[in-house]
C-alpha positions in Angstrom: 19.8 10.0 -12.5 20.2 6.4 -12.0 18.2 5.0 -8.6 18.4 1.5 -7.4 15.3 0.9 -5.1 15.3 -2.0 -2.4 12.0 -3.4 -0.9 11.8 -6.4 1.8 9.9 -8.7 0.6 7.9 -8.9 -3.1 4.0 -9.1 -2.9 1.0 -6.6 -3.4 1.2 -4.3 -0.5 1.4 -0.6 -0.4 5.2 -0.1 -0.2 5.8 -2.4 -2.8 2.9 -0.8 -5.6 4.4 2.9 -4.2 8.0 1.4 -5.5 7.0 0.5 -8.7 4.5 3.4 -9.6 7.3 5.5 -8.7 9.7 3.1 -11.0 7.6 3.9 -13.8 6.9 7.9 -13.9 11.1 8.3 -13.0 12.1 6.2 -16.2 9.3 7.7 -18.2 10.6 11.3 -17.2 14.1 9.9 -18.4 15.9 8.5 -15.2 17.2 5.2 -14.8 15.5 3.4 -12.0 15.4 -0.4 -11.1 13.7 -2.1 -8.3 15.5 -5.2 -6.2 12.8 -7.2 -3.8 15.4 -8.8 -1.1 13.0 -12.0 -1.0 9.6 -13.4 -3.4 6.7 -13.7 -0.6 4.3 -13.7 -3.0 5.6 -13.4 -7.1 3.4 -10.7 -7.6 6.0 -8.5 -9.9 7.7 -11.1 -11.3 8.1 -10.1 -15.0 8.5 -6.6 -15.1 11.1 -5.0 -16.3 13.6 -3.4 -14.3 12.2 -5.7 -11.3 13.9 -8.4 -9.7 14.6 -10.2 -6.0 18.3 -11.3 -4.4 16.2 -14.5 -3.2 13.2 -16.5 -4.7 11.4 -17.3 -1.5 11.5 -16.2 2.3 15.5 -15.7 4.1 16.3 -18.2 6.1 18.5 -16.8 9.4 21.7 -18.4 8.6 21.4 -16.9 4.9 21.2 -13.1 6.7 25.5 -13.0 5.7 24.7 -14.6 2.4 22.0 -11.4 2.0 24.5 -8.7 3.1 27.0 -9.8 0.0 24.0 -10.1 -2.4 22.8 -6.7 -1.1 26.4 -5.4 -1.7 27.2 -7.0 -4.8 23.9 -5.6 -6.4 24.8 -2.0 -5.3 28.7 -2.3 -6.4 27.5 -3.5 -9.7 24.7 -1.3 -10.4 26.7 2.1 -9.4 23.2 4.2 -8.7 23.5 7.8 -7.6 20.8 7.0 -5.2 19.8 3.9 -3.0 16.4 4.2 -1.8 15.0 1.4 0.2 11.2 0.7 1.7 9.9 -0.6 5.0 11.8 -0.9 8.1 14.1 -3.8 7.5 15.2 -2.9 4.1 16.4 0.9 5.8 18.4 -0.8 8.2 19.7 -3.6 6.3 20.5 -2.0 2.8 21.0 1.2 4.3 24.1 0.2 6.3 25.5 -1.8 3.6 25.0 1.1 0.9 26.6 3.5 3.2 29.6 1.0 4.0 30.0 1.1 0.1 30.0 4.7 0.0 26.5 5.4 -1.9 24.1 7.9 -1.5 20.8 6.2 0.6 17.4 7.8 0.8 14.9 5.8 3.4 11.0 5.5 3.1 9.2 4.9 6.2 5.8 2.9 5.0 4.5 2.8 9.4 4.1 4.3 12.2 7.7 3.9 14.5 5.2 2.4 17.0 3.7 -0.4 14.3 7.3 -1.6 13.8 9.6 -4.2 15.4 12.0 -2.4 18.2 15.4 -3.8 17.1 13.9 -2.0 13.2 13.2 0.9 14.9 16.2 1.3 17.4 18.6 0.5 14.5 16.4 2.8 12.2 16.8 5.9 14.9 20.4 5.2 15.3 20.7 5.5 11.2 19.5 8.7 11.2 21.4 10.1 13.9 24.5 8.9 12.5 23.8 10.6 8.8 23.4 7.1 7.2 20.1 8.3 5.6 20.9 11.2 3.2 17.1 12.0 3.3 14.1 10.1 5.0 10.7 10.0 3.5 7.8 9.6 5.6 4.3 8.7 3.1 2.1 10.6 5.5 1.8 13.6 7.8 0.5 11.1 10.6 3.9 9.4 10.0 5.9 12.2 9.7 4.4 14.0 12.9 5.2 10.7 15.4 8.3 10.4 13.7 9.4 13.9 14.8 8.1 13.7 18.2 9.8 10.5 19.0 13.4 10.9 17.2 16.4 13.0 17.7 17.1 16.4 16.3 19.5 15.2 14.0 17.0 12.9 12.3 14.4 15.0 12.2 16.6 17.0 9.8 16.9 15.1 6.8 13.1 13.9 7.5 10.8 14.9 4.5 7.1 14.2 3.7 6.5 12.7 0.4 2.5 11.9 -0.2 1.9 9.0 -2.6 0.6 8.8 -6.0 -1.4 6.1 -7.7 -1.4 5.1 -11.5 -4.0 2.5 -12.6 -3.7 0.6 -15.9 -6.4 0.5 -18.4 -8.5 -2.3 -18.3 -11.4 -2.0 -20.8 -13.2 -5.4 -20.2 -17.1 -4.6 -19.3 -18.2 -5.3 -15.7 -20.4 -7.8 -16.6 -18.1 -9.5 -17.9 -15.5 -9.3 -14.8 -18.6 -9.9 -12.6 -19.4 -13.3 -14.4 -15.6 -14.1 -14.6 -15.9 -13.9 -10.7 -19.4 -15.5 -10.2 -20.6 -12.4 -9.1 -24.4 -12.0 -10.3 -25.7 -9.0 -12.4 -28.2 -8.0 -9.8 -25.8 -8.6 -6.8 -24.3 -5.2 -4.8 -20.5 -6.1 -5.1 -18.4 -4.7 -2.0 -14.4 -5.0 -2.5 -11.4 -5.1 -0.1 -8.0 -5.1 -1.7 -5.2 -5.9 0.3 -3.3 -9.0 1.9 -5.0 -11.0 3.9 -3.3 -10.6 7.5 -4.3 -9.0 11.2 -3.4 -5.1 10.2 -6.0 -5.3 7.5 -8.7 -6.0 10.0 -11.1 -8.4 7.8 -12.9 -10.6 10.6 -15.2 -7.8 11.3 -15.8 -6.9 7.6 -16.7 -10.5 7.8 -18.7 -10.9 10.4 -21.0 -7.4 8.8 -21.3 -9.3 5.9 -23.3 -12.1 8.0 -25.3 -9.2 8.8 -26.3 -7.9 5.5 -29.0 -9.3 3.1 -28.6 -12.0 1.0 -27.9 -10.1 -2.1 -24.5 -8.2 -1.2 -21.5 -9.7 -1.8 -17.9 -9.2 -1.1 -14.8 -10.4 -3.2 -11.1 -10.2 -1.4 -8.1 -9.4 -3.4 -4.8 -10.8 -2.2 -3.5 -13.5 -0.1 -1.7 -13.8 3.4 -0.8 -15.5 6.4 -4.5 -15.6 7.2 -6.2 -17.3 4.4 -7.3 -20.4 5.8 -8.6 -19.1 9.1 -10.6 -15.7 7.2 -12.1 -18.7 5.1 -13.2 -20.7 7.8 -14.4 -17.9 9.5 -16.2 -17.3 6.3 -17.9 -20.5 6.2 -18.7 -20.3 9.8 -20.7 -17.6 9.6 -22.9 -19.6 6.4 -21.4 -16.6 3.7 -21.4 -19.1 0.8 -21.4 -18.1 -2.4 -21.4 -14.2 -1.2 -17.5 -14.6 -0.5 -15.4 -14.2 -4.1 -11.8 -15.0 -2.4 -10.0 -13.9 -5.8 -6.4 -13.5 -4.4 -3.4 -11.9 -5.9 -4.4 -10.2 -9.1 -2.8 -8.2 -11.6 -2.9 -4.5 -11.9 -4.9 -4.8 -14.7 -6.7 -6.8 -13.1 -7.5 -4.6 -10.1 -8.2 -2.0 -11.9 -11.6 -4.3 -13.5 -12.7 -5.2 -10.7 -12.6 -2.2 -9.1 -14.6 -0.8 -12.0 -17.1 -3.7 -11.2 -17.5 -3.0 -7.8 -20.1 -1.1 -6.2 -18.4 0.4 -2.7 -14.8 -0.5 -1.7 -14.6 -1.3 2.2 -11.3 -0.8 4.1 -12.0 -1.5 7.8 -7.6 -1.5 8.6 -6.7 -1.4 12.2 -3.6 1.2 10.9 -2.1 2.7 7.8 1.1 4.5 7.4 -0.4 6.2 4.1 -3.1 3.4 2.9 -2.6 3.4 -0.8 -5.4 0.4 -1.5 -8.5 3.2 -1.1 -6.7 6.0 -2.9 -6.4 3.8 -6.1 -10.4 3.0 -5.4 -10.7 6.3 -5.6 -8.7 7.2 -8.7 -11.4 4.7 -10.6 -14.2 6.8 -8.9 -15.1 4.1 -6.9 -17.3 5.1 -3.3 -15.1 4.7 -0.4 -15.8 3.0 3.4 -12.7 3.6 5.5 -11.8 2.7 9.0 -12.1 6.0 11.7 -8.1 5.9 12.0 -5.8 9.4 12.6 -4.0 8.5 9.2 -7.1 8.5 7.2 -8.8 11.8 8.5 -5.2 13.3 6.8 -5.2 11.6 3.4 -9.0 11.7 2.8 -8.9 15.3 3.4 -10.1 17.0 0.4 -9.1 20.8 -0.3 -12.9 22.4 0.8 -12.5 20.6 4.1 -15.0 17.3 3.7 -13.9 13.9 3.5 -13.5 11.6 0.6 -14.7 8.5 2.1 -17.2 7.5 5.1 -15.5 6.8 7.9 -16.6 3.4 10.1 -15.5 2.3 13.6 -12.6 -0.9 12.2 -14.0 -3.5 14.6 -17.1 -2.4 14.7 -19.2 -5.2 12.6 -22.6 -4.0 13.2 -21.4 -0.2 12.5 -19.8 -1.3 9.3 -23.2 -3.5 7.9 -25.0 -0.5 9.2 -22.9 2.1 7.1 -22.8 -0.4 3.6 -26.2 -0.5 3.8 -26.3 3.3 4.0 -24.5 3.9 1.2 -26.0 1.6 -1.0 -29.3 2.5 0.0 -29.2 6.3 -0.7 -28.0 6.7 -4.5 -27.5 10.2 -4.1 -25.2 10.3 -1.3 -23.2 7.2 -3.6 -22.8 10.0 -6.4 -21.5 12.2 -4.4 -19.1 9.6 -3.1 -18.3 8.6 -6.7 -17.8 12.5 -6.6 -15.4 12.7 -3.7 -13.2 10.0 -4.9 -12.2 11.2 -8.2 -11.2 14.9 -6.4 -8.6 12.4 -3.9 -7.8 11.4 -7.0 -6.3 14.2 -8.3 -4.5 15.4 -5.1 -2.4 11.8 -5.5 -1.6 12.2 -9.0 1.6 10.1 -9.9 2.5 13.2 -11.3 2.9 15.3 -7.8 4.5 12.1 -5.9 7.4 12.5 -8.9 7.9 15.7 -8.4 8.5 15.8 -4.7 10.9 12.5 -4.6 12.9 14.9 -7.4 12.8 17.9 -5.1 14.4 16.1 -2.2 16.5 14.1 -4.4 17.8 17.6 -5.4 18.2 19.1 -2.0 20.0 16.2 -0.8 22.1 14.7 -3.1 
């Protein structure tokens, strides 16, 4: 089977890890899949193979025609059984223009309808209705359930759940090292947030608990965003110092050390469609903090009924100092955290996200 997937924009995010973890189990099971970025935001992917982008930085409005025949072109040339394209624009935009050239598209909805722009959504709703979308993933049941209460009949049809999967490369460096490679002292309790650096991912208060906390906990950030300068001044404001470790966009590799050299992984996000960031945490066995969101009581949900992570109010910043220090304060309940994770893990194996995107590629196509 020979897929062409489509994401909006290339940088580490969610949609764009879920496109190319699935990129890899496909062509290791034998399929032929390649993944096309429409625009380089941030060059996280750049150099993998089977990747690539239609445009090398952000589209300008009067290059949206220019787009459509690169979107087009790619397709005609590549002749994939299957078109698959994540996030909102990237359904609308190179779902119409695969249909028009009479190929088979299957949509992945990465939000909430209500956390997207209306013209996305509107055009997304109209898609479905019309048949445009052979199939329609949605990464969540929270998804999936506002989806079906807020479209047609006809779109809820073709609309499928499809929960994620994470794979994390090897990295074998010790965490001393990785600590001293990120000034992070031996003695130090290392909190980590992975994720860009922008208003959904909720950071300021996560900031603001860190002015809160004793002297020896720090935090280190992985990724970059729209908000870099003013999360660092905020930083600075609040006299944080040496405690910040602002690593930015890192391998994943990389990730995968220093989430082996972290101590609690704190994910304080206003909103997730699926939240992929603490589910790869957890697939290191590293203790989870989460915001109290719907999506999360769903995907930390572990089969005897508890929860895989703690759960904190997002904005909140004296609840979340008060709940680090918790956790880091009680090694038992840490262990059974470490615990937790490792059974999430294993619910979002790579293994079972494969097998459902080849079940509905099967029913559909």
């Amino acid at each position: 089977m020979k897929i062409l997937q489509f994401v909006t924009q290339m940088e580490a995010a969610g949609a764009q890890g879920r496109a190319i973890n699935l990129q890899t189990e496909l062509n290791r099971r034998g399929h032929s899949v390649e993944t096309v970025f429409l625009y380089i935001k941030r060059p996280a992917f750049v150099g993998i193979d089977g990747v690539s982008s239609l445009f090398n930085r952000p589209i300008r409005i009067w290059e949206v025609p220019l787009l459509f025949f690169r979107i087009w072109k790619k397709v005609r040339d590549s002749k994939p059984d299957i078109v698959m394209p994540y996030t909102h624009w990237s359904n609308v935009i190179v779902g119409i223009v695969s249909f028009c050239a009479g190929y088979n598209v299957i949509a992945n909805q990465t939000n909430p309808p209500n956390k997207e722009p209306k013209l996305a959504h509107y055009l997304d709703c109209l898609w479905g209705w019309m048949g445009i979308y052979k199939a329609n993933i949605a990464n969540s049941k929270t998804t999936y359930q506002v989806m079906a209460q807020r479209i047609s009949s006809r779109y809820k049809q073709r609309l499928r759940l499809v929960r994620l999967g994470v794979f994390m490369p090897e990295n074998s460096q010790p965490k001393g090292e990785i600590r001293r490679r990120n000034q992070v002292p031996d003695e130090a309790s290392l909190l980590l947030h992975v994720g860009r650096l922008a208003k959904q991912k909720n950071l300021p208060p996560l900031l603001q608990a860190m002015a809160l906390l004793p002297s020896n906990i720090h935090l280190a950030c992985v990724g970059d965003g729209e908000l870099k300068d003013e999360l660092h001044q905020l930083a600075n404001s609040l006299n944080l110092g040496e405690r910040m470790h602002w690593v930015g966009e890192k391998s994943r590799s990389e990730v995968t050390g220093l989430l082996k050299a972290a101590d609690l992984f704190v994910f304080p996000s206003l909103f997730e469609g699926f939240g992929l960031a603490p589910v790869e945490a957890a697939a290191v066995g590293l203790p989870l903090l989460v915001s109290d969101i719907p999506t999360f009581h769903e995907v930390m949900a572990l089969p005897d009924g508890r929860l895989a992570a703690e759960m904190v109010p997002p904005s909140d910043a004296g609840a979340i100092a008060y709940n680090i220090q918790r956790i880091l304060g009680n090694s038992d309940l840490l262990e059974d955290l470490k615990s937790r994770s490792r059974v999430l893990a294993e619910k979002y194996s790579l293994k079972n996200m494969a097998d459902d995107y080849e079940r509905c590629i099967e029913e559909f196509v």
